[in-house]
N, C-alpha and C positions, 0 to 999 in steps of 0.2 A: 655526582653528575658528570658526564662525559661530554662538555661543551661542544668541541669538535663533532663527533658524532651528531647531534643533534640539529648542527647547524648544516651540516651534509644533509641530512635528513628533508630539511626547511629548505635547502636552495635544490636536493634532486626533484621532491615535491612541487618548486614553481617550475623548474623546468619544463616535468612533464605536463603541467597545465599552460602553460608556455604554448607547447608545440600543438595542444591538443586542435586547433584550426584547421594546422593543413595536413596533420596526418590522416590515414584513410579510417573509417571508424571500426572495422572490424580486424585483428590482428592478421599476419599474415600467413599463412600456414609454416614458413621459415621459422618467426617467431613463436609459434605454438609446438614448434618441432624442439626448440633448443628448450623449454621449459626442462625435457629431459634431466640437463643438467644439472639442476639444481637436487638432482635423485645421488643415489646413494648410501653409503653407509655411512651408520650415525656418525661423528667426530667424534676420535676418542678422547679429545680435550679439548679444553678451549680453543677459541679462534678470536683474530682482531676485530671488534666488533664493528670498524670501517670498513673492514675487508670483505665481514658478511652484508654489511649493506651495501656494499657497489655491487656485491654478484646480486644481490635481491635484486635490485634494480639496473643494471645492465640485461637480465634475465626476463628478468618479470612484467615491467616498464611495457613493452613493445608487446608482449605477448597479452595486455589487459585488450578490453573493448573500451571503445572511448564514450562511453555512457554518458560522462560529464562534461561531454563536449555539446554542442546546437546543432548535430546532428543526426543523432541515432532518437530513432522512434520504435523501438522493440518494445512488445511486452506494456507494461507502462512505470517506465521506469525515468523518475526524474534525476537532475543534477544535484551539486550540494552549493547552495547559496554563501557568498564569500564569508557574510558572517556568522554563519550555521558550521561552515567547518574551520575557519576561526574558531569557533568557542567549541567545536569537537577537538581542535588539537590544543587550547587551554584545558579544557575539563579531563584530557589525556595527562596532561601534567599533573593534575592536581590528583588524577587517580584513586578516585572516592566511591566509596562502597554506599551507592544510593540506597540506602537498606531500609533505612530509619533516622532520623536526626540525629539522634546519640553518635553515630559515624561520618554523618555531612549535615552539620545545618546550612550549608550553604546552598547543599543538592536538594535537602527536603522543602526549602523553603521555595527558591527558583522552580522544582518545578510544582509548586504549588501555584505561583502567579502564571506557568506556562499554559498549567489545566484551565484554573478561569478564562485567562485570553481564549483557549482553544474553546469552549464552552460557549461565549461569546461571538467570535467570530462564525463559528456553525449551526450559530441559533439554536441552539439544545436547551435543555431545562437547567438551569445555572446550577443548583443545587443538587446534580447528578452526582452520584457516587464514581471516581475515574481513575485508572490505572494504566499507567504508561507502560506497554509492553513491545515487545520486538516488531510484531508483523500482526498484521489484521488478520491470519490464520489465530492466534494467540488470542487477539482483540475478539473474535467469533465465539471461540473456544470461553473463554471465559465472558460472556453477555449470555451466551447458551447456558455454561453452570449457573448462573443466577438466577436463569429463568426457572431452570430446572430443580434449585433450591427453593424458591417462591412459590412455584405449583406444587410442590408437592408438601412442603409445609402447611399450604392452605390445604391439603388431603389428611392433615398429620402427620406427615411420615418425613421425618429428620434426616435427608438423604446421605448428608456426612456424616452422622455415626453409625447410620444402619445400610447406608449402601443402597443397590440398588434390587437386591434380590427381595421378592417379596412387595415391592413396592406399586403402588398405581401405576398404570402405564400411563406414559403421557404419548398424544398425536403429534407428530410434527409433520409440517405442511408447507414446503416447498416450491421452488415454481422452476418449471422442466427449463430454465437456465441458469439454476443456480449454480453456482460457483463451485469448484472442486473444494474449495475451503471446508464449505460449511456442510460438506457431507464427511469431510476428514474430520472435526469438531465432533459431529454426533459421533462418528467411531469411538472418539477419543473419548465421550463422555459416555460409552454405554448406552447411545438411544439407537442406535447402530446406521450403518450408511444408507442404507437400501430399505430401511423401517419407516419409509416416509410416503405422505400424499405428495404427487407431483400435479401442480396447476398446469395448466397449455397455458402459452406465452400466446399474443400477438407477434404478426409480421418482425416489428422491431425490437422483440425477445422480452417486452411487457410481460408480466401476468397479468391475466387475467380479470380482473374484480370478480367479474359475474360469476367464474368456473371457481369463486372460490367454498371447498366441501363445508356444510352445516357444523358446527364442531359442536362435542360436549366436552365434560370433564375436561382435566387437563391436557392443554394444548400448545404446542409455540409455533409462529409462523414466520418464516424465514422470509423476508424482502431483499430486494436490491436499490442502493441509488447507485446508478453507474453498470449499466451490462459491461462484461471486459472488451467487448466485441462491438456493442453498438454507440455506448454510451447512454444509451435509452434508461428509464427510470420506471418503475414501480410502480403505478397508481398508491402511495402510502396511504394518502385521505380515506379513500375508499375502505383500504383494505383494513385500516387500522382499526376504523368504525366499526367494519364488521365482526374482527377479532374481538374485539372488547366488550361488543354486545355477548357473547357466548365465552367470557373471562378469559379466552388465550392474551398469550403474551405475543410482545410482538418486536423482532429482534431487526434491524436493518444493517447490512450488511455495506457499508458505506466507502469500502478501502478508497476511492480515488471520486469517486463521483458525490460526496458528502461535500466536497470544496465546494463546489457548485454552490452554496448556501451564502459563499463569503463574497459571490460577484452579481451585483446588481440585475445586472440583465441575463441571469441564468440561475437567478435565486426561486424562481417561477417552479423549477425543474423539483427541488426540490419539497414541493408543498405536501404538508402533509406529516413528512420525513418525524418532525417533534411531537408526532403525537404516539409515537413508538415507544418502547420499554427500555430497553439498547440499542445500542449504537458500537458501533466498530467503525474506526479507519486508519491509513494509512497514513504517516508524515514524510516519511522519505518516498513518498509518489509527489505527489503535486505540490507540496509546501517545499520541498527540495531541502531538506536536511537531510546528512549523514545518515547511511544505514547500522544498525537497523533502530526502526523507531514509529510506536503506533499508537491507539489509544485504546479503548475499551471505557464508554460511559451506560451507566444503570440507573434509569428515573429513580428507583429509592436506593440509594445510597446501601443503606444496612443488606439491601440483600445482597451487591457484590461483595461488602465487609466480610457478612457471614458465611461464604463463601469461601471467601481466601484467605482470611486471619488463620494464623496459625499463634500457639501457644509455646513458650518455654521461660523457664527462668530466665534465662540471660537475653532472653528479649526486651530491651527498654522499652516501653513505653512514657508519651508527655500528652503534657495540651494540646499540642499541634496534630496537624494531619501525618500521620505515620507510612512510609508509602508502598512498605510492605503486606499493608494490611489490605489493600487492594489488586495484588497479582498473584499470580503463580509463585513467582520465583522472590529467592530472600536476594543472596548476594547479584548487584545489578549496579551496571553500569552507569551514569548521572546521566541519562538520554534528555530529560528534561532541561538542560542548560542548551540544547544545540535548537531543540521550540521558543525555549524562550528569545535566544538570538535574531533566528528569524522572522519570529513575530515583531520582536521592538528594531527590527532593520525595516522589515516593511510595513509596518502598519494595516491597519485597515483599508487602507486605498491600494497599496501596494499590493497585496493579495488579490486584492479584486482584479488588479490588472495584471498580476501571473495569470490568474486563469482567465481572464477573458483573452488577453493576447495569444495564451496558446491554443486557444478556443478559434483564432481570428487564424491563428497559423493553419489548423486541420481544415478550417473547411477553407483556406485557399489549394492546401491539395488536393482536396474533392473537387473544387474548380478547374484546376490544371487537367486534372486528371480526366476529368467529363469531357472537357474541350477537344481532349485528342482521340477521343471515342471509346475511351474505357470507362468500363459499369461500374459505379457507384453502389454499393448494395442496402448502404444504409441513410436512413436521413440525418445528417451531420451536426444533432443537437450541442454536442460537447467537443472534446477533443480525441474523438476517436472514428477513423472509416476505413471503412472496405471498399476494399476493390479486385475486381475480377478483370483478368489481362483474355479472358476468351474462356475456352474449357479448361477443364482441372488440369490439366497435363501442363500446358500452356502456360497457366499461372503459378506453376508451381517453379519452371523454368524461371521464369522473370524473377522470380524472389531469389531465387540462388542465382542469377546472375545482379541482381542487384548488389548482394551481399557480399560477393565476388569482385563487383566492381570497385565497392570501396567507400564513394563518396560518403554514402547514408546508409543506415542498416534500419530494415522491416523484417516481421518476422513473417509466417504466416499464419493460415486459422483456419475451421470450415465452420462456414455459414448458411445452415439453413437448409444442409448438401452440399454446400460448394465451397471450392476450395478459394479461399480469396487471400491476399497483402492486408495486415493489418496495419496501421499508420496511427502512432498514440503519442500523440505531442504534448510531452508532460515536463521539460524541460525549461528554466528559466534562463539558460541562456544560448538558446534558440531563436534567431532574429529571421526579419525578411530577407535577407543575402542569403541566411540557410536554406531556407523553404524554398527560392530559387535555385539555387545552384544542386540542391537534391532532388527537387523535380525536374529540372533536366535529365540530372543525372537517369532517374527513373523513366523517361520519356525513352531516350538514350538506347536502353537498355531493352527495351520493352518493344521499341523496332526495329532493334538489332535481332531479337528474338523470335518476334511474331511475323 
């Protein structure tokens, strides 16, 4: 162990969350210029390993985006809660091959209690079959092979030893906002991206119920909780009734908008959500742990199992829950100790009042924002709105000079045709000083502009 080192390490790391307040949130093109430096040819020997971490961070430091600071609203990208990366930079120590127990019963066991919690806190069916993977692309990806495993074994056809050639087709049924995810997923699994029924959305990028197509034979249908853009939800009740009445399966797509489940007065939003097949979401969005980090749950258990088990000698198996046997990947990182951290930091109340606080934070920006005469585009159910600064041109200015300016960083988006400021307040430590002094800033900008 290289104590020195490490404890550099631990005091340049508070630093830069130290500063992260009053620095500007987006780097500055100076800083993004020197990144250069750190180019090069390889070293053809060692180096002091203090020496490469002050150039990492004299370099790197300034040149990141301040994500995990209270005021960047891009994308939806949340902070890392004190004790989620606490127990990212212990579980770094410990440096354990989350594979299977035989390699961490510490890892297997932790995130076995982290799955229940999470199971519990988003009202799913307890007894779900659940794999902790990278990103809700992955969480997709894998809820869709299961499906895919499940319909077509009920046709006969054993899709992992015989593939897909030859096989039943299955429908898959969409809705014209789904996510670039879940058409990457079908790629990835051979149902192909473009091989789909696409539902019409409502105004606020719903699907449908009523437009949704009659189905036979094998089918899966793709929902959302959480448009990325409106926040808006899925009719699931509806939709799931109708899938299940004609045996489709039925997969929801949950990365950010599944919280929603865990906060009282926005648990509404999600009705319906557990009468679905799978589930996917994200943890490093809205529960604010370390990236990267997700879930992937399957009402019968066995069909994710049989899905993702793989076989060899030197694979252990025990009694316990094995946690290889529900992902893609063998060798994997302990992601389930930085869930479990943040769930037994905040509790059940405490989540509820991450998201509802930053639920209380977006739509004071839609307030601000209404007030000075700029369009709202969306109804501000969750923590996500649009806004349009006049025509596309217009608005497009304001985003790059917002992001320019510094204070807060949006990114943008087109809605519906139009080019709008996305605003996704998924941060927990994001207060009302942020939300003020960013919507100035944004006001600021916007008639300096227009």
């Amino acid at each position: 162990m290289n104590r020195p080192l490490l404890e550099s390490a631990a005091e340049r790391s508070l630093r830069y969350l130290d500063e992260l307040g009053e620095r500007r949130v987006g780097p500055s093109p100076e800083a993004v210029s020197a990144l250069a430096q750190l180019d090069g040819e390889l070293p053809a020997g060692p180096s002091d390993p203090l020496a490469v971490l002050d150039r990492l961070d004299r370099l790197g430091s300034p040149a990141t985006v301040a994500s995990a600071g209270g005021r960047y609203f891009g994308f939806v990208i949340g902070g890392s809660l004190p004790a989620a990366l606490a127990a990212n930079w212990l579980a770094g120590a410990w440096d354990q091959n989350a594979v299977m127990t035989a390699t961490s019963p510490a890892a297997a066991k932790i995130e076995e209690i982290a799955i229940h919690w999470l199971l519990e806190i988003l009202d799913l069916p307890r007894d779900s079959g659940v794999g902790l993977v990278d990103c809700d692309t992955q969480g997709i990806f894998c809820g869709l092979a299961a499906a895919r495993h499940a319909l077509l074994l009920r046709e006969g056809w054993d899709v992992e030893s015989q593939g897909l050639f030859g096989a039943p087709p299955i429908t898959v049924v969409v809705s014209e906002e789904a996510h670039t995810t879940v058409h990457k997923s079908l790629g990835l699994l051979g149902l192909g991206r473009n091989r789909v029924i696409r539902v019409p959305t409502d105004g606020q990028g719903r699907m449908r119920a009523d437009a949704l197509p009659r189905l036979t034979g094998p089918a899966i249908v793709c929902i959302q909780a959480g448009n990325v853009n409106t926040g808006s939800f899925d009719p699931a009740a509806q939709i799931c009734a109708a899938a299940h009445e004609s045996g489709a399966w039925v997969h929801v797509d949950g990365a950010f908008g599944l919280w929603a489940a865990a906060a009282p007065a926005r648990a509404h939003l999600t009705r319906g959500v557990a009468d679905a097949d799978s589930w996917s979401v994200d943890a490093h969005k809205w529960l604010n742990v370390p990236y990267d980090s997700a879930m992937v749950a399957v009402r019968d258990a066995r069909h994710l199992h049989d899905t993702m088990a793989a076989r060899a000698a030197y694979l252990v198996g025990s009694e316990q829950r094995e946690p290889w046997t529900f992902t893609p990947g063998l060798s994997r990182r302990a992601r389930g100790v930085e869930i479990w951290a943040a769930l037994a930091s905040l509790g059940r109340s405490g989540v509820a009042d991450l998201v509802e606080r930053t639920c209380r934070h977006a739509a004071s920006f839609a307030e601000g924002l209404r007030a000075a005469g700029y369009e709202v585009l969306n109804d501000v159910v969750l923590n996500q709105v649009l806004v349009s600064f006049g025509d596309d041109e217009t608005t497009r200015r304001v985003i790059a000079g917002i992001q320019e300016e510094g204070t807060c960083w949006c990114g943008g988006t087109v809605w519906q045709g139009r080019a709008a400021m996305r605003i996704s307040v998924s941060g927990w430590a994001t207060t009302d000083d942020d939300v003020a002094r960013s919507l100035d800033a944004m006001l600021r900008v916007a008639r300096a502009t227009t």
